[in-house]
C-alpha positions as CSV (number, residue, x, y, z in Angstrom):
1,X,186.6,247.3,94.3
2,X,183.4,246.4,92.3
3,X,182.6,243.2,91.3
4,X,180.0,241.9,88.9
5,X,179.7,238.0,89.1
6,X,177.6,236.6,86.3
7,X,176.0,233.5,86.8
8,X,174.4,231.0,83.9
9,X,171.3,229.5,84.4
10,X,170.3,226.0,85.4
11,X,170.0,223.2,82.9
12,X,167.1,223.1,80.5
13,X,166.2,220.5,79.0
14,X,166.6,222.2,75.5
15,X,170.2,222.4,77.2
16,X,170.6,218.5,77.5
17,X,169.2,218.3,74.2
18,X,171.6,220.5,72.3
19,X,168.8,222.6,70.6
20,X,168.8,226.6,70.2
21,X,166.1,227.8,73.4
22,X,164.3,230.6,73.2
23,X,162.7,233.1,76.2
24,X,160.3,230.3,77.0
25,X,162.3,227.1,78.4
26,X,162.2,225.9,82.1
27,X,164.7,223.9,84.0
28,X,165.0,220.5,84.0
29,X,165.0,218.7,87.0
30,X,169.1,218.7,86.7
31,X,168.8,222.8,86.2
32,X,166.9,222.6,89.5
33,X,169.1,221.0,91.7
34,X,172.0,223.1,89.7
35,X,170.1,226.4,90.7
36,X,169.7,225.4,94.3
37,X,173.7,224.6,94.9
38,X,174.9,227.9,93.3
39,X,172.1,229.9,95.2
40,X,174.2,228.3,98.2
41,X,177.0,229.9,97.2
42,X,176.1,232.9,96.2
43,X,174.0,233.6,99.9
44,X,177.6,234.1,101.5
45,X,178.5,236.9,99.1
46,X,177.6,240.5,100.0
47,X,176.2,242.1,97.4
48,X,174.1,245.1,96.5
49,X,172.4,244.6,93.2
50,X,170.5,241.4,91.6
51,X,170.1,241.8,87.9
52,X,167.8,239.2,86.1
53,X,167.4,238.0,82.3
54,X,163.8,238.3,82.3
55,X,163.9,234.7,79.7
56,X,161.9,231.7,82.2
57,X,165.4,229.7,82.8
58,X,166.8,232.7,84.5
59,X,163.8,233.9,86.3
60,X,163.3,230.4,87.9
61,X,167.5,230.2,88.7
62,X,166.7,233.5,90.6
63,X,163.7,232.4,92.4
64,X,165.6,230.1,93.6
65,X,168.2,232.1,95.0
66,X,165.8,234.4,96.3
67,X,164.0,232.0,99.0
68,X,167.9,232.7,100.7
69,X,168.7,236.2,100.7
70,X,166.7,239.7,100.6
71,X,167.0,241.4,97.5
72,X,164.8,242.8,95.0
73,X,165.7,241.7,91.8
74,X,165.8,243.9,88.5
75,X,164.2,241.9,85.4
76,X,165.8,243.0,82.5
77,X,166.5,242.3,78.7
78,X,169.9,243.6,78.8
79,X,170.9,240.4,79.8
80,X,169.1,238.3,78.3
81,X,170.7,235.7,75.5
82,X,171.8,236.6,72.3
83,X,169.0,236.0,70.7
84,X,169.4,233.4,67.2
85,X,166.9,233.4,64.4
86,X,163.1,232.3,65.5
87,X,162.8,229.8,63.0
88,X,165.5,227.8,64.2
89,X,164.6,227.5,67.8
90,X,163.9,224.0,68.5
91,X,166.6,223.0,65.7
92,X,170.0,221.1,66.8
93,X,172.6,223.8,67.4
94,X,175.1,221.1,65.3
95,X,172.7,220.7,62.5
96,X,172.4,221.6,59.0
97,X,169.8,224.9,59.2
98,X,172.0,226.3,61.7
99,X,175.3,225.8,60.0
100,X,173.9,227.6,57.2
101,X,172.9,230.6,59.2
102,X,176.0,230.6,60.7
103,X,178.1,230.9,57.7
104,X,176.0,233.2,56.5
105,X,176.6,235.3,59.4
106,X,180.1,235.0,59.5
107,X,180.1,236.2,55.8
108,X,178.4,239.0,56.6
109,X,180.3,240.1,60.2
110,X,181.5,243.6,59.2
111,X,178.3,244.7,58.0
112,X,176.5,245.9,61.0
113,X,173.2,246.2,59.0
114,X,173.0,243.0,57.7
115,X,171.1,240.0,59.7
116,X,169.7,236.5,58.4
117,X,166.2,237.5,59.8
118,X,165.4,238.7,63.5
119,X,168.8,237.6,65.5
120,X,171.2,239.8,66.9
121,X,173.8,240.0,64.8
122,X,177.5,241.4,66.2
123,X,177.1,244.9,66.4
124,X,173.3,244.8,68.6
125,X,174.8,242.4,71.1
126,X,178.1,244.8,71.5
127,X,175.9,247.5,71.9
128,X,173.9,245.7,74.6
129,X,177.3,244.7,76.4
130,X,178.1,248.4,76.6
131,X,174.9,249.3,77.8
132,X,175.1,247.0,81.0
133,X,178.8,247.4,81.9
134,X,177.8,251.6,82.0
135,X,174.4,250.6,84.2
136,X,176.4,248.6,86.6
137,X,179.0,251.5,86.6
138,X,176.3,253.4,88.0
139,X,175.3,251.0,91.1
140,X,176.8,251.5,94.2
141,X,178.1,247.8,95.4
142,X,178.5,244.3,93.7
143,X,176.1,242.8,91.5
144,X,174.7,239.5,90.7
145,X,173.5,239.0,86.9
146,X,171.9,235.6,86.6
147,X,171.8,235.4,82.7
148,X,173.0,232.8,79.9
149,X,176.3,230.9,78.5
150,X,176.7,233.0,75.0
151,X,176.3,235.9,76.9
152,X,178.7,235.8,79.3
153,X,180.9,235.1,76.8
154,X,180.8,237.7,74.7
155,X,181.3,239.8,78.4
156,X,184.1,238.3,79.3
157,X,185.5,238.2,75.9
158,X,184.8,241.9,75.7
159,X,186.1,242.8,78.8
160,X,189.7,241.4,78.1
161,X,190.0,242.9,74.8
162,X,189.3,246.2,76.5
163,X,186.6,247.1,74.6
164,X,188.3,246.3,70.9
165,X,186.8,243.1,70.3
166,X,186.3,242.8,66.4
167,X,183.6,240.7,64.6
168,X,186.9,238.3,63.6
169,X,188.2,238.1,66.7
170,X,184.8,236.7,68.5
171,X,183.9,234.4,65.6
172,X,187.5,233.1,65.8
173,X,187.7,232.4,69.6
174,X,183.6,231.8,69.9
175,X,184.3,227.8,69.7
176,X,186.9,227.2,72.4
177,X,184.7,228.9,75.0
178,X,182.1,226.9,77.0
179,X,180.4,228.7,80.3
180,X,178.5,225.5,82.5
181,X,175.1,226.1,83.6
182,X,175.4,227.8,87.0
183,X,179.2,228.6,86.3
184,X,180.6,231.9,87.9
185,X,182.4,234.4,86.3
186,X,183.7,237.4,88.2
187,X,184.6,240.9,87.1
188,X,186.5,243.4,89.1
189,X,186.5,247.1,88.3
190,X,190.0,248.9,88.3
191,X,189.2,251.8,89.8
192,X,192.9,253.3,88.9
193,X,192.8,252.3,85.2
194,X,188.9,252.8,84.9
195,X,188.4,249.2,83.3
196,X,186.5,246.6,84.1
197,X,189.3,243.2,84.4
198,X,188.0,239.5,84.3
199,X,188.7,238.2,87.2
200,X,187.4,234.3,87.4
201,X,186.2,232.7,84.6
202,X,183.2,229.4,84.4
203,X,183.7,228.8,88.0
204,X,181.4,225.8,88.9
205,X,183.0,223.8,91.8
206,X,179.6,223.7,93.2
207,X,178.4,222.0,90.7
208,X,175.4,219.6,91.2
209,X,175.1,216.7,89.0
């Protein structure tokens, strides 16, 4: 059976911080050590494929991983963050500007045109979801995605609403959802129902602290 395991990034220090990142931040000394435990772990799987957010905190969790096993990794923006608003990176992601973006999103969550500015809004990072899960279905073997906490989410949350997650729904169960940096969640395609089925979810007993 297939499996994709998508792994978070190592801290930043934007993480520690609480603030909304963009492509640009590194990992803390913390992220570092994080990124060298779960590289660890993830030498004694076999897998085929190494997919990379192409965003500097995932590049340098891969590099890490790549000084212990052979593979040629594939940079790419389909798994990169969901992006928020550029003018509110740096801000608190508990503060007041990005409350009021955030409401005004939810308002707006059926209307798949609408956005505050330059984010993705629902319907761009469903569309991006859908466009991975059908590149992977393409790849022969497992796969390694090394990519970012909202992210995964929104996968696995897809995934187990077999494909009918609504704009209500993900706004609704968003909050109660936290992915560690360097957690592990693990996918498994059902070859007899055609479906991909979420196998293990934030798993981070190698966690470095």
């Amino acid at each position: 059976m297939k499996k994709i395991y998508l792994v978070r990034h190592g801290e930043t220090t934007a993480n520690a911080d609480d603030l909304i990142q963009d492509a640009n931040n590194e990992l803390s000394d913390k992220g570092k050590a994080q990124a060298a435990v779960v590289a660890e772990r993830l030498q004694h799987l076999t897998f085929t494929n190494l997919l990379v957010s192409d965003y500097v905190r995932a590049r340098e969790t891969a590099d890490i991983l790549l000084t212990l096993v052979d593979h040629e990794p594939i940079y790419t923006p389909l798994v990169r963050e969901i992006r928020r608003p550029s003018e509110l990176v740096g801000a608190p992601r508990h503060g007041e500007a990005f409350y009021a973006f955030d409401a005004q999103a939810a308002a707006h969550a059926s209307d798949a045109a609408w956005h505050f500015s330059d984010e993705e809004n629902y319907y761009d990072i469903v569309q991006r979801v859908q466009d991975l899960l059908a590149y992977v279905e393409t790849l022969e073997g497992d796969t390694v995605i090394i990519t970012h906490g909202r992210f995964i989410i929104f996968v696995m949350m897809y995934v187990i609403m077999m494909g009918k997650l609504t704009p209500e729904v993900w706004s609704a169960n968003l909050n109660p959802f936290t992915h560690e940096n360097t957690g592990i969640t693990v996918l498994t395609y059902k070859e007899s129902k055609q479906h991909w089925a979420l196998t293990t979810y934030n798993d981070h007993a190698h966690f470095a602290e």
